[in-house]
N, C-alpha and C positions, 0 to 999 in steps of 0.2 A: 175142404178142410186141409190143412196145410199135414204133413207128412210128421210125425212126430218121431223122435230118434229118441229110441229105446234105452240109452244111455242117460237122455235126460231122466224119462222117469225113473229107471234106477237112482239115478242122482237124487229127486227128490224124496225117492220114499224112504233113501237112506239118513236123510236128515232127522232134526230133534220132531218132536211130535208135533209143537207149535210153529215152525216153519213149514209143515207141510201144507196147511189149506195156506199159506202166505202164497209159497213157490205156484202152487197150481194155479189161484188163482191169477198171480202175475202172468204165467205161463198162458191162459187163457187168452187174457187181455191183450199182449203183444202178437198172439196169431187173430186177435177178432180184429185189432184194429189197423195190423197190417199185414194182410194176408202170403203177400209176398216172400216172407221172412224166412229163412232156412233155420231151423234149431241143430247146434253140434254142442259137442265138449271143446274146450278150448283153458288152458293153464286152468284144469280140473274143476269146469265150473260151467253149467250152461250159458252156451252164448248164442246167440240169435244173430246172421249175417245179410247181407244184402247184396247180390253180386259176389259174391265171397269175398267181403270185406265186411270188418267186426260192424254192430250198428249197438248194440249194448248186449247185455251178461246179467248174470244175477246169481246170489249166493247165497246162503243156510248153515248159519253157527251155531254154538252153542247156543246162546242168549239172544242174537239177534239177526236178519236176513240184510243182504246189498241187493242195493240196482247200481249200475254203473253204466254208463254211456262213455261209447267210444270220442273222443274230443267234447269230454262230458262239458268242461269249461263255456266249451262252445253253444255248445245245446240246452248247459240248465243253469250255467253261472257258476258259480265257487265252489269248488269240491270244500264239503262238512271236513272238519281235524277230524271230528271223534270218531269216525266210522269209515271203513271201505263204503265207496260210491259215493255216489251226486246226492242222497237223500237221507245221508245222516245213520244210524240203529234203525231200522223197522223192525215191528216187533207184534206189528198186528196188521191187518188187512185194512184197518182206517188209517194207518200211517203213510200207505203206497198214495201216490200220486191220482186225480179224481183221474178217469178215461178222457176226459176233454185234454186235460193238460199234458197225460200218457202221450195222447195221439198226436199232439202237436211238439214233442218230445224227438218220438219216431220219425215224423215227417220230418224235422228238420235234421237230425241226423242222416235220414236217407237222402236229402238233399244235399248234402254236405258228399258226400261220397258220389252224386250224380252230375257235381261241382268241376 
């Protein structure tokens, strides 16, 4: 199991009540599906590195969570207007992206960086 920095979870448990099972379980997901992955803080927001280079982030608003990938363009297509990140407001656990799509998400940004 990958090394978890205690900042994140602070991070997360600091957030609203309904971003917390969000953030965990994103959290989960990106160390199940790529175990390599470092978790830090980074511009006050878990980010997940590879090589120590960003690979994507994720955040906990008021109202609604981001995912964000580093040359997000590149890896998921058009960054959404109405929302920080690649996948628009999430605002519940069925809005994150299915693990098939996550992980081919991941992969290709760690590609990108191994480029």
């Amino acid at each position: 199991m990958a090394k978890r920095d205690t900042r994140v979870t602070e991070y997360i448990n600091s957030r609203a009540a309904f971003a917390r099972p969000i953030l965990r379980q994103l959290r989960k997901a990106i160390h199940d599906l790529r175990p390599g992955l470092t978790e830090t803080i980074k511009w006050g927001m878990p980010t997940f590195t590879y090589n120590d280079r960003i690979v994507c982030g994720m955040a906990g608003f008021k109202a609604h969570c981001a995912l964000w990938f580093w040359n997000g363009k590149t890896v998921v297509g058009k960054k959404p207007a109405e929302a920080m990140g690649n996948f628009g407001r999430i605002t519940s656990p069925e809005d994150l992206p299915a693990p098939g799509q996550l992980r081919g998400y991941l992969d290709k940004a760690v590609a990108l960086i191994n480029s």
